[in-house]
N, C-alpha and C positions, 0 to 999 in steps of 0.2 A: 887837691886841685892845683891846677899849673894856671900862668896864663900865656897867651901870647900876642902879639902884635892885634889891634883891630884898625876900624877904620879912624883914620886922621891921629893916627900914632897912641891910641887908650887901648890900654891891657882889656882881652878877652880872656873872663877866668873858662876853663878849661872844666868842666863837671868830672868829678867820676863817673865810671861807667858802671851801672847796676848789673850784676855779676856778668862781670866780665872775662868769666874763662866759657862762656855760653854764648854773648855777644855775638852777632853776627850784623856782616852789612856788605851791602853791593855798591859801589862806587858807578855809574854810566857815564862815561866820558865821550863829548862831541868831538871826533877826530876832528874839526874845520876849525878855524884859528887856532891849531895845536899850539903855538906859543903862550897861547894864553890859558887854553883849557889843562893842559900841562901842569903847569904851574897851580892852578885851581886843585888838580885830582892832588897832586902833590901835598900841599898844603892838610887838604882834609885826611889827606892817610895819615902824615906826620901826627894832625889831631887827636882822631881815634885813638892813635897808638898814646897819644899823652893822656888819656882820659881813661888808659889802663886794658884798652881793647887789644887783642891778640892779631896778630900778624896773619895768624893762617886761617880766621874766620873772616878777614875782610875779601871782599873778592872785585878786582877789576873788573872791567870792560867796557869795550869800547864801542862807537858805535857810529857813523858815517857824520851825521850830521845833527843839529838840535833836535827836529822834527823826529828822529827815529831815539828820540831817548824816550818819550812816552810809552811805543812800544815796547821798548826794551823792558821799561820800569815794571811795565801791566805783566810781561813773562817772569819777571823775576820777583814781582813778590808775590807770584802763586808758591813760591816753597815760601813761605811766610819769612823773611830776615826779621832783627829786629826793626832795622830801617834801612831803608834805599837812599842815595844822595844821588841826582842829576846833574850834572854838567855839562853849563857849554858855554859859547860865547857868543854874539850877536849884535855885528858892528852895522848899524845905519850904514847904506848904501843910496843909490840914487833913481830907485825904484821902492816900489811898493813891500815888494817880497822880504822886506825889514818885518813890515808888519805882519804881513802872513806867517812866518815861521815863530815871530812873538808869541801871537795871537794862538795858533798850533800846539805849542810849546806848553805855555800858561792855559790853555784852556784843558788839555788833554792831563797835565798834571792835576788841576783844581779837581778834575773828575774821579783822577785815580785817589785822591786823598782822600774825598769826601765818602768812600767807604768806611772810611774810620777803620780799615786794616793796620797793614804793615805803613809808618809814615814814610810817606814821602817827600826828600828833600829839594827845594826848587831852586841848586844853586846855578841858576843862569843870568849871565848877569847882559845886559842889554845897554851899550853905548854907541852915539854919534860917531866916536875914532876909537883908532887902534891906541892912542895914550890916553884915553881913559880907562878904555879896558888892562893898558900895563897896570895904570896904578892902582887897578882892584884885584891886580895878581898878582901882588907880592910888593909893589908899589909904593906913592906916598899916603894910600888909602887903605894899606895893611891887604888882606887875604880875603876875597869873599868864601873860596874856597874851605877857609880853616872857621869862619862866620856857619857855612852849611852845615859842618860835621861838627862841629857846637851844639846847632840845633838838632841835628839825629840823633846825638847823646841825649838832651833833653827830652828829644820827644818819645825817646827807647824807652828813658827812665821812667817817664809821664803812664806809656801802655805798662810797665811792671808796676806799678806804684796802685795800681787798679786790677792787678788782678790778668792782665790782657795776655802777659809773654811770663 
C-alpha cells in the first residue's frame, strides 16, 4: 500500500490492486472546466498506477460535458471493466442549470450503479467557485480525483472478493 495526499492534508492509503496484470478501468473525463477536471483524470491515473494497475489496461476519455458522462459510462461498461471512474466539475452559476446537470449527473450514475455490474465511480465534484473546485484538485483539500480511484480499487477488489470479476 502507498498513500497519498487526501482531503485537509491526511494520508489516503492507497489499496492494492487484486490482480493487477488483468485490472482494467475507464477513466470519462468532462472536457468543461478542463483546469479542473484535468487535474482530477490526473490524479486518479497517478492512483491506479500506485495501487499496482497497468498503464495499458487503464483507458481515457473524454467527453463534452458532465451530463454526457453517464452516457459514456452506460457504453463503456457494456465490455464489463473492472471499474469506471467519472469525472467532471460543476461550478454554481447564476441560473438553475447548476442543478439540472447535478441532478442529471447523480441521478443517471445512481442508475447505472444500482445494477450492481461493473462499479461505477461518481468523481464529480460540485462547488459555488472555481477555488473551491482548485482546492479539490490538487489543492489545500488534497485530490478528489485520487479519493475516486481509491474507491474503484476498493470496489474492483470488493466484486473479485465474491466471486464477481
Amino acid at each position: 500500500m502507498s498513500t497519498i495526499l487526501n482531503t485537509n492534508g491526511a494520508e489516503l492509503e492507497v489499496p492494492a490492486v487484486y490482480n493487477a496484470a488483468n485490472f482494467s478501468c475507464d477513466i470519462i473525463t468532462a472536457e468543461w472546466n478542463q483546469e479542473i477536471t484535468h487535474a482530477l483524470r490526473d490524479a486518479a491515473l497517478e492512483t491506479l498506477l500506485k495501487g499496482g494497475a497497468r498503464r495499458e489496461n487503464i483507458r481515457l476519455h473524454d467527453v463534452p460535458g458532465t451530463v454526457e458522462l453517464v452516457n459514456a459510462a452506460g457504453v463503456l461498461m457494456r465490455r464489463r471493466p473492472d471499474a469506471v471512474i467519472i469525472i467532471g466539475c460543476v461550478i454554481r452559476g447564476d441560473t438553475p442549470h447548476f442543478d439540472y446537470v447535478c441532478q442529471q449527473a447523480a441521478q443517471g450514475a445512481a442508475i447505472l450503479n444500482a445494477r450492481g455490474e461493473t462499479p461505477l465511480i461518481f468523481g464529480v465534484i460540485t462547488t459555488d467557485n472555481l477555488r473551491q473546485a482548485l482546492d479539490r484538485a490538487g489543492g489545500s483539500l488534497g485530490n478528489k480525483g485520487a479519493e475516486a480511484a481509491v474507491a474503484a480499487i476498493r470496489m474492483a477488489n470488493f466484486h473479485a472478493s465474491i466471486g464477481l470479476f
